[in-house]
Gaussian input, Z-matrix of N, CA and C with variables (Angstrom, degrees):
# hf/3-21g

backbone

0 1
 N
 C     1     B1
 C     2     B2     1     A1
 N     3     B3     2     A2     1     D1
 C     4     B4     3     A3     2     D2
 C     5     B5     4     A4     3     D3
 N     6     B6     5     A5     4     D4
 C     7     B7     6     A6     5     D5
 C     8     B8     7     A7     6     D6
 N     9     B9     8     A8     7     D7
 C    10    B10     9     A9     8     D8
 C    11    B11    10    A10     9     D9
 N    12    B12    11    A11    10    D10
 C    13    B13    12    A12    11    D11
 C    14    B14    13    A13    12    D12
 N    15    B15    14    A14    13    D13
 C    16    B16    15    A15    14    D14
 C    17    B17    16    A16    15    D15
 N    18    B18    17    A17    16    D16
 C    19    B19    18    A18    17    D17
 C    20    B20    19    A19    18    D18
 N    21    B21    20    A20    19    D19
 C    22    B22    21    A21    20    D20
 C    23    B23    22    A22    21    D21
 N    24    B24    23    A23    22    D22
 C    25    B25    24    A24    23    D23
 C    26    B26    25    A25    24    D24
 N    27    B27    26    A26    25    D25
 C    28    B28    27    A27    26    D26
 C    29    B29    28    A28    27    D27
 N    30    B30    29    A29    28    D28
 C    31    B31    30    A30    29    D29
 C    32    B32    31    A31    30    D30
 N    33    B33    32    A32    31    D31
 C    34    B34    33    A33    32    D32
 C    35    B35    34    A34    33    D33
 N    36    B36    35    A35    34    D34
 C    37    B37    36    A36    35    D35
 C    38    B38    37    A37    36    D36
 N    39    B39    38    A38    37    D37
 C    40    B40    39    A39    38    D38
 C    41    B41    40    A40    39    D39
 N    42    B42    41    A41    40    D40
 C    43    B43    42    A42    41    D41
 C    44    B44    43    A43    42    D42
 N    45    B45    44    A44    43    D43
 C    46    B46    45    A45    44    D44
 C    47    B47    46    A46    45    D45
 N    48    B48    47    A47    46    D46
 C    49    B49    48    A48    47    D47
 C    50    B50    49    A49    48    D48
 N    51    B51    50    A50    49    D49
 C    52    B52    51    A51    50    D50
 C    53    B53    52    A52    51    D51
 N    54    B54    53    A53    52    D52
 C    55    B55    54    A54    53    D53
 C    56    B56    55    A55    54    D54
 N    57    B57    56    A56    55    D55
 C    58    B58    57    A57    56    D56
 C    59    B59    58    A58    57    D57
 N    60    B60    59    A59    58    D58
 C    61    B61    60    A60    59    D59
 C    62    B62    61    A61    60    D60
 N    63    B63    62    A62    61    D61
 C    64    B64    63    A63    62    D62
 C    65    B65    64    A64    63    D63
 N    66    B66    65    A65    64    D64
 C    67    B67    66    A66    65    D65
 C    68    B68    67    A67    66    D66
 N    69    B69    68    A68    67    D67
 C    70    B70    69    A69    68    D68
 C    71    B71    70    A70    69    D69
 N    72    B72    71    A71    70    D70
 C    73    B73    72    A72    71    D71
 C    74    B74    73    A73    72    D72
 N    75    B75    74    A74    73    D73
 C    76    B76    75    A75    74    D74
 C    77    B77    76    A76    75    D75
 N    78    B78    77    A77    76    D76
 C    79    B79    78    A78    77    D77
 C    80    B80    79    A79    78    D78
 N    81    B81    80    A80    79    D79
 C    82    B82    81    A81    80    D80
 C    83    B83    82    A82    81    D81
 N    84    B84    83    A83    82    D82
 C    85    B85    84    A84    83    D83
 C    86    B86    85    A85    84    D84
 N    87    B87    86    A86    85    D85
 C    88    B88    87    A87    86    D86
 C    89    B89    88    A88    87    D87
 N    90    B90    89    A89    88    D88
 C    91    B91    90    A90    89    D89
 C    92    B92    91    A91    90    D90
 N    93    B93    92    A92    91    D91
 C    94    B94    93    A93    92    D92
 C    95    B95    94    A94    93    D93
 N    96    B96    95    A95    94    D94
 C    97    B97    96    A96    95    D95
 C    98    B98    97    A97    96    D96
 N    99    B99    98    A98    97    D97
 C   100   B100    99    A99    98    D98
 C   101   B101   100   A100    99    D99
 N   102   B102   101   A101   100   D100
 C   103   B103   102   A102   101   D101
 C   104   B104   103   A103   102   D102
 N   105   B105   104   A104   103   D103
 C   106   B106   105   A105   104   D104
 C   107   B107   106   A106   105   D105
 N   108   B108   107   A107   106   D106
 C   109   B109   108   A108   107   D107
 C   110   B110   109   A109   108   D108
 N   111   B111   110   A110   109   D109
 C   112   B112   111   A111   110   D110
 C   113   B113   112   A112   111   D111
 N   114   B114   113   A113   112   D112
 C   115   B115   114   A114   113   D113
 C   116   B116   115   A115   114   D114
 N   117   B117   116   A116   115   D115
 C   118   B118   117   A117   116   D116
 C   119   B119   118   A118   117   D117
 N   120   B120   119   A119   118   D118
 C   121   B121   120   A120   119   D119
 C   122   B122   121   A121   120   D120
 N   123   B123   122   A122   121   D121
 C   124   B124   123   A123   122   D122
 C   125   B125   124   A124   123   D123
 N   126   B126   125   A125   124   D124
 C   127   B127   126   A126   125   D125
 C   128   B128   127   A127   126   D126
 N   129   B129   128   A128   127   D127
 C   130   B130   129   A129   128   D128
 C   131   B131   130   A130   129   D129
 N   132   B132   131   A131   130   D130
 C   133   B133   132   A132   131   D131
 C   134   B134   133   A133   132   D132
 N   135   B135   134   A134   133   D133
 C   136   B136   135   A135   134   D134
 C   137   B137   136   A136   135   D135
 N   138   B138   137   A137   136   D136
 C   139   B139   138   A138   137   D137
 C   140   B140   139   A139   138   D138
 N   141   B141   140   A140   139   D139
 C   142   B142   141   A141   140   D140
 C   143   B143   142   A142   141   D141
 N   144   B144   143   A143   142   D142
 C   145   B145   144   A144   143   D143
 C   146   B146   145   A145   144   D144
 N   147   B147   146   A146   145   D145
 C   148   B148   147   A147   146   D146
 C   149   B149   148   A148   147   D147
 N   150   B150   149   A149   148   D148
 C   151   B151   150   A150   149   D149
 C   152   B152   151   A151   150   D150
 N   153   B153   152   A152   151   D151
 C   154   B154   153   A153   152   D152
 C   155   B155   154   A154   153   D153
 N   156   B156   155   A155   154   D154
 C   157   B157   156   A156   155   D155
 C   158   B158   157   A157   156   D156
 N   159   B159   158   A158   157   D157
 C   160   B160   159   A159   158   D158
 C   161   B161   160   A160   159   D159
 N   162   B162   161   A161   160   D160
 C   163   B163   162   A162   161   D161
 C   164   B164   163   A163   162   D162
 N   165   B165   164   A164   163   D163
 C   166   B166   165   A165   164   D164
 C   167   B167   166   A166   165   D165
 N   168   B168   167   A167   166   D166
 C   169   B169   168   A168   167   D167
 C   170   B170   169   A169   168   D168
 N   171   B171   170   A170   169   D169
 C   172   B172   171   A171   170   D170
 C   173   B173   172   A172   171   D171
 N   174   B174   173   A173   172   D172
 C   175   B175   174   A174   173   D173
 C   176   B176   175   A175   174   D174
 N   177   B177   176   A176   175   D175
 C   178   B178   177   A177   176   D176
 C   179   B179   178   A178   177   D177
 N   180   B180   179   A179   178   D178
 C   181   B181   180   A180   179   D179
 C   182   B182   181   A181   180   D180
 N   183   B183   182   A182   181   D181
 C   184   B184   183   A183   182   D182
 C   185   B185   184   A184   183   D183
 N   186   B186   185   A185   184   D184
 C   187   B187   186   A186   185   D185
 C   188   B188   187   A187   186   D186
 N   189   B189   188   A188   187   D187
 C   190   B190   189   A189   188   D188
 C   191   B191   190   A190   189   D189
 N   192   B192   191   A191   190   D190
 C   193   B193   192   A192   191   D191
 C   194   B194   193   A193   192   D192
 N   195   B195   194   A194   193   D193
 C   196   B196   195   A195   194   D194
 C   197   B197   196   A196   195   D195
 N   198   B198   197   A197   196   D196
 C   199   B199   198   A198   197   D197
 C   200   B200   199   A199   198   D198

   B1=1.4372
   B2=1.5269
   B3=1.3878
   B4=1.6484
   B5=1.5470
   B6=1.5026
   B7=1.6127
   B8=1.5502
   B9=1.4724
   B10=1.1124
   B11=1.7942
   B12=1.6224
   B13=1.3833
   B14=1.6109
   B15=1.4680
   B16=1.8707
   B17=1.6854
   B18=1.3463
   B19=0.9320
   B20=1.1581
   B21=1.2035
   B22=1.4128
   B23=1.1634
   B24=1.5049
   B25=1.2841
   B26=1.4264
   B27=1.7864
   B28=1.3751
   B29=1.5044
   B30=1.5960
   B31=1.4035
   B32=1.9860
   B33=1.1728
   B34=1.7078
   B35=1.1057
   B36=1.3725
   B37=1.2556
   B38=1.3055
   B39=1.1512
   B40=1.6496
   B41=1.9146
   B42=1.3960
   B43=1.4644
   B44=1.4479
   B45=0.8861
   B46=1.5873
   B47=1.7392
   B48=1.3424
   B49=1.3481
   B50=1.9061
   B51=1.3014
   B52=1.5453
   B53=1.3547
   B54=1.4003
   B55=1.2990
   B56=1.7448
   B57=1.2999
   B58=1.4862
   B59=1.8877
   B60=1.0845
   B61=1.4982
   B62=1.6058
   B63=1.6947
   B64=0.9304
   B65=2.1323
   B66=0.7789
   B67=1.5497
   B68=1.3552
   B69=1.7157
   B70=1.4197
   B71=1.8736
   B72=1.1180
   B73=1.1168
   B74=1.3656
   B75=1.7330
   B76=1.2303
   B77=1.8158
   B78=1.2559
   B79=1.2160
   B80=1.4934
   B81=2.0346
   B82=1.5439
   B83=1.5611
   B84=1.0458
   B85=1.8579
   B86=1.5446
   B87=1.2410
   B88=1.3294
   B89=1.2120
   B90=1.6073
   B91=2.0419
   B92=1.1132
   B93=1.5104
   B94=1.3631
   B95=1.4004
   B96=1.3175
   B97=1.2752
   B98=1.2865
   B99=1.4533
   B100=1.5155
   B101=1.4103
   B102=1.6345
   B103=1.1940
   B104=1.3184
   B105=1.4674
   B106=0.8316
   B107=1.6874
   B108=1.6955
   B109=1.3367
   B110=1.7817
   B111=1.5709
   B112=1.7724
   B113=0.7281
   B114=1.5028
   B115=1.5057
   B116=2.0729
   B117=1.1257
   B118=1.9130
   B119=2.3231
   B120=1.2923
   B121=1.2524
   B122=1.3589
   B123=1.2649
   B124=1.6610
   B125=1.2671
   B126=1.6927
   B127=1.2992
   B128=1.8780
   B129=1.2957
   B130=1.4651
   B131=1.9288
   B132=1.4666
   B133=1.4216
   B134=1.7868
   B135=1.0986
   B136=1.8465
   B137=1.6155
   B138=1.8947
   B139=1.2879
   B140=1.3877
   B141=1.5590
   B142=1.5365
   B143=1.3368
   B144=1.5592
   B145=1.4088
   B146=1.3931
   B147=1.2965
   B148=1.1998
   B149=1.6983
   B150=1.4246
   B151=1.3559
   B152=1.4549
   B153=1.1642
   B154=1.7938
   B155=1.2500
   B156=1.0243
   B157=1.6707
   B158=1.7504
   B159=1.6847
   B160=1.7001
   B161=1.5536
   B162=1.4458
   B163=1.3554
   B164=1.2614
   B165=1.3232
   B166=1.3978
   B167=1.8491
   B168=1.7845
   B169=1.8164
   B170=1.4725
   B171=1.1528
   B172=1.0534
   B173=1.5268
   B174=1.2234
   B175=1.7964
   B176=0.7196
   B177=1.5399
   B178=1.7804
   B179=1.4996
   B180=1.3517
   B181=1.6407
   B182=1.8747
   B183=1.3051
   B184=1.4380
   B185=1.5560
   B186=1.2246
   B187=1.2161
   B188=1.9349
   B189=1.2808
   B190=1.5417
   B191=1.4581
   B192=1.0917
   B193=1.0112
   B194=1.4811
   B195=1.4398
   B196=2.0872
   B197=2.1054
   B198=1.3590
   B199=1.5974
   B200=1.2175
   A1=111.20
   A2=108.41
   A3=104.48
   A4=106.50
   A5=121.14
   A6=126.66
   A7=84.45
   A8=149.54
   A9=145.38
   A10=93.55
   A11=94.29
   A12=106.36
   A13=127.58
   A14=90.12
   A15=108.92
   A16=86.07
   A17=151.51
   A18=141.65
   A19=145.34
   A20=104.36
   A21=137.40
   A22=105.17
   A23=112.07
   A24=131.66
   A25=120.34
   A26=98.63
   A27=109.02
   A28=97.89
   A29=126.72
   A30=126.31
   A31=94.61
   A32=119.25
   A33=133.28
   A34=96.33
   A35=158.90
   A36=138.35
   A37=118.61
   A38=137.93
   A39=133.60
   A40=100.35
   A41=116.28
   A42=101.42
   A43=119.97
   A44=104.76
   A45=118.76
   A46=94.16
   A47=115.83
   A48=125.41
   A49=112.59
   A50=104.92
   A51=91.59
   A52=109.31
   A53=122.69
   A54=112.99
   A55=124.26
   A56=100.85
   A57=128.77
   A58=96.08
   A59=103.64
   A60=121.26
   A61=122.13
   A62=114.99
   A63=136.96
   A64=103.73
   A65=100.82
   A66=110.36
   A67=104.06
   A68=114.03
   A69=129.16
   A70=117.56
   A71=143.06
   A72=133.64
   A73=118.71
   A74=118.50
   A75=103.91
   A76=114.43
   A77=99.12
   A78=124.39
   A79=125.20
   A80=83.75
   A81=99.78
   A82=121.30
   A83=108.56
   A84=133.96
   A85=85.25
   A86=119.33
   A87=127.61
   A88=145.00
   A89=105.36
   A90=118.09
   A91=98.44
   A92=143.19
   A93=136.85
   A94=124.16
   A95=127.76
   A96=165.59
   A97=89.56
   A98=119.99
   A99=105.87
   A100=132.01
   A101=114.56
   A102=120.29
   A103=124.46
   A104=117.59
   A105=97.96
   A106=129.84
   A107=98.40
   A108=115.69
   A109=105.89
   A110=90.32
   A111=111.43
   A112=122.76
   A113=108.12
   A114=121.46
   A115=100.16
   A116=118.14
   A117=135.10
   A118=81.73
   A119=120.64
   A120=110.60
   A121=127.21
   A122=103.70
   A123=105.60
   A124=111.26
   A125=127.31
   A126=144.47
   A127=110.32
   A128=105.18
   A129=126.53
   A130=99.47
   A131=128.61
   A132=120.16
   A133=98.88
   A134=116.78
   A135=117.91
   A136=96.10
   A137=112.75
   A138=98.37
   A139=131.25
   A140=109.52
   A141=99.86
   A142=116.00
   A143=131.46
   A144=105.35
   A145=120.80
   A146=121.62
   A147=104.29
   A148=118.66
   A149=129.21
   A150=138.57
   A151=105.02
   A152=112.52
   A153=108.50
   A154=105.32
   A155=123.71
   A156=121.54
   A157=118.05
   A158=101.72
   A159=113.44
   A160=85.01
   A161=136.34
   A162=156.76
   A163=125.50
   A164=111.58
   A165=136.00
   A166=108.02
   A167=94.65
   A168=95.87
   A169=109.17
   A170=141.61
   A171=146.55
   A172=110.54
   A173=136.75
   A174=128.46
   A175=157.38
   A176=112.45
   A177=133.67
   A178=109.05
   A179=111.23
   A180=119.84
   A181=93.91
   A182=104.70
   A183=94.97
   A184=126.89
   A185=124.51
   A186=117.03
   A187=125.47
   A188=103.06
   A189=89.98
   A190=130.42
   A191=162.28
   A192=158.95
   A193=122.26
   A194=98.09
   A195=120.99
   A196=97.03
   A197=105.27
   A198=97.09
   A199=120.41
   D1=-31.85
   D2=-167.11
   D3=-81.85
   D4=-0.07
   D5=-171.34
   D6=-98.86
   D7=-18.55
   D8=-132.16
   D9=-115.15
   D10=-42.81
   D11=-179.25
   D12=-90.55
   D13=12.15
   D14=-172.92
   D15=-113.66
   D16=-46.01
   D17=130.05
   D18=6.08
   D19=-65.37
   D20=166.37
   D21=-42.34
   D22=-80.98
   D23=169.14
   D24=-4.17
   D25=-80.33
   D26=-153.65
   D27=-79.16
   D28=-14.62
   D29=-169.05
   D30=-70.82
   D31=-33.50
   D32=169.68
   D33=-65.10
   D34=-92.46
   D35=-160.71
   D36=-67.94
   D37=-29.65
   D38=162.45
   D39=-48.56
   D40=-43.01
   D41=171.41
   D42=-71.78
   D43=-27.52
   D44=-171.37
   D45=-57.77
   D46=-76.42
   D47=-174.05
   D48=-56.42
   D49=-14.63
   D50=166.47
   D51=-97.56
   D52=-21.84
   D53=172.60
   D54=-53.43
   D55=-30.06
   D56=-160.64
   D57=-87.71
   D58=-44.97
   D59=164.21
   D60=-43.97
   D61=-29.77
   D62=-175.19
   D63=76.61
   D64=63.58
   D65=-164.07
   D66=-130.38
   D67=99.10
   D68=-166.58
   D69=-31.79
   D70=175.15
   D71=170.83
   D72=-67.55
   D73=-42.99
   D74=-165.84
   D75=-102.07
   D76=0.21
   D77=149.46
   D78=-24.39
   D79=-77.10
   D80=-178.58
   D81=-72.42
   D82=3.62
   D83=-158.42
   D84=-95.62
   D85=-86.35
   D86=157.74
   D87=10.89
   D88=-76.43
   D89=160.34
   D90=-76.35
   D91=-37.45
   D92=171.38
   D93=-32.50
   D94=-54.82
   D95=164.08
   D96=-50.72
   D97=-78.33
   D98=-169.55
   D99=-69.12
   D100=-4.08
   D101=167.95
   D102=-88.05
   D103=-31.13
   D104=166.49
   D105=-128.67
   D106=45.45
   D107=159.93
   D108=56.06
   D109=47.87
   D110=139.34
   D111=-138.89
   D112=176.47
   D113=-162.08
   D114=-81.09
   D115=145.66
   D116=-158.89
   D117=-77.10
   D118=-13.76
   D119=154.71
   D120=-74.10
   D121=-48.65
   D122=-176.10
   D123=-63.28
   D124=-38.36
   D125=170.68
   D126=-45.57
   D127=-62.68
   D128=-178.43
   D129=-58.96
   D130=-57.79
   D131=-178.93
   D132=-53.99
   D133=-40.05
   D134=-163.95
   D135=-60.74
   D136=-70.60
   D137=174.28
   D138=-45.30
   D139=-52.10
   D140=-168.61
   D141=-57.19
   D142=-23.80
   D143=162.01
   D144=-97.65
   D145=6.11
   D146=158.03
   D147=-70.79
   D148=-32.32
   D149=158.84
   D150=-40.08
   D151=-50.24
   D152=179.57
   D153=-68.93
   D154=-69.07
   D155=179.84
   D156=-25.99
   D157=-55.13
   D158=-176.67
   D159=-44.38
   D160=-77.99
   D161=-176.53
   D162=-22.35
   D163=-30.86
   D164=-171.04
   D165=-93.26
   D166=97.84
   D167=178.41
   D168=-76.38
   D169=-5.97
   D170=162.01
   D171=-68.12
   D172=-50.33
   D173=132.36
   D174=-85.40
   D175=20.38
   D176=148.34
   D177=-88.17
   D178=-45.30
   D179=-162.68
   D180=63.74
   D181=40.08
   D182=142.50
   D183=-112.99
   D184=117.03
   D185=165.36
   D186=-87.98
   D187=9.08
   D188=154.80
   D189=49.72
   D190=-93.16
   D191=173.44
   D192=-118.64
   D193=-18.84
   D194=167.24
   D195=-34.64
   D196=-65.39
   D197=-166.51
   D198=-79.12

């Protein structure tokens, strides 16, 4: 599990840095997948909850414009 979640990881900052790159979403989904030899699904379930998570003030503790 902990190779699954080191994975995980770096598959979130490899998006992170293409986002920052200005490097479309499915783009970055894409070379993602091809770097590190998965399928642009398994890539796409990892981001999309990491997108929820960023989203989630209950695990940022940002409230943003709320106060």
């Amino acid at each position: 599990m902990a190779n699954a979640n080191w994975i995980r990881l770096h598959v979130e900052m490899d998006y992170d840095n293409y986002m920052l790159d200005g490097v479309e979403r499915n783009e970055a989904i894409r070379r993602i997948a091809k770097d590190w030899y998965m399928s642009q699904e398994e890539v796409n379930d990892i981001v999309t909850i990491y997108e929820k998570d960023l989203n989630d003030i209950d695990k940022t503790g940002d409230l943003g414009d709320i106060i």
